[in-house]
N, C-alpha and C positions, 0 to 999 in steps of 0.2 A: 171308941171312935178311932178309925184309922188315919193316919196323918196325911195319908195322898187326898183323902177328900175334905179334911177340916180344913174350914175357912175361918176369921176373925171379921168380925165386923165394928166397925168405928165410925163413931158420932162425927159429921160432914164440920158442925159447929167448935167441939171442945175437943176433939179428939181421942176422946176417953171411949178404952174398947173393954166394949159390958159384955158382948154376944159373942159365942161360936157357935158354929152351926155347917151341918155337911153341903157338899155340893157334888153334883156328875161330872167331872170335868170334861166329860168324852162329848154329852151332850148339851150343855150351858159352856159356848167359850165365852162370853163375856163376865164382865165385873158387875157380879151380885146388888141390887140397892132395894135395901126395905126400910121404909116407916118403922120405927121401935121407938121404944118410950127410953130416954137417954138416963140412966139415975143421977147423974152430976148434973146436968140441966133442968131436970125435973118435968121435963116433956118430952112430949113425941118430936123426935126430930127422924130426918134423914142418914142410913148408916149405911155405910159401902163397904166391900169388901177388902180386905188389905191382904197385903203377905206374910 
């Protein structure tokens, strides 16, 4: 995975970042947000994309 397009995503709740995942940046300018099952919460929560 290349570093220009890897993102981190972190739980909106605890803060704990489980997921990377790529992104277009050329074509998505905003800030990524998907439903993922959080493992320190132990549910589905809400994760955004971070720096």
């Amino acid at each position: 995975m290349s570093q220009a397009n890897q993102i981190k995503l972190e739980c909106t709740d605890c803060s704990y970042i489980g997921y990377f995942s790529r992104k277009n940046k050329k074509v998505i300018k905003d800030r990524l947000e998907i439903k993922k099952f959080c493992k320190k919460c132990r549910v589905h929560k809400l994760h955004k994309e971070t720096k």
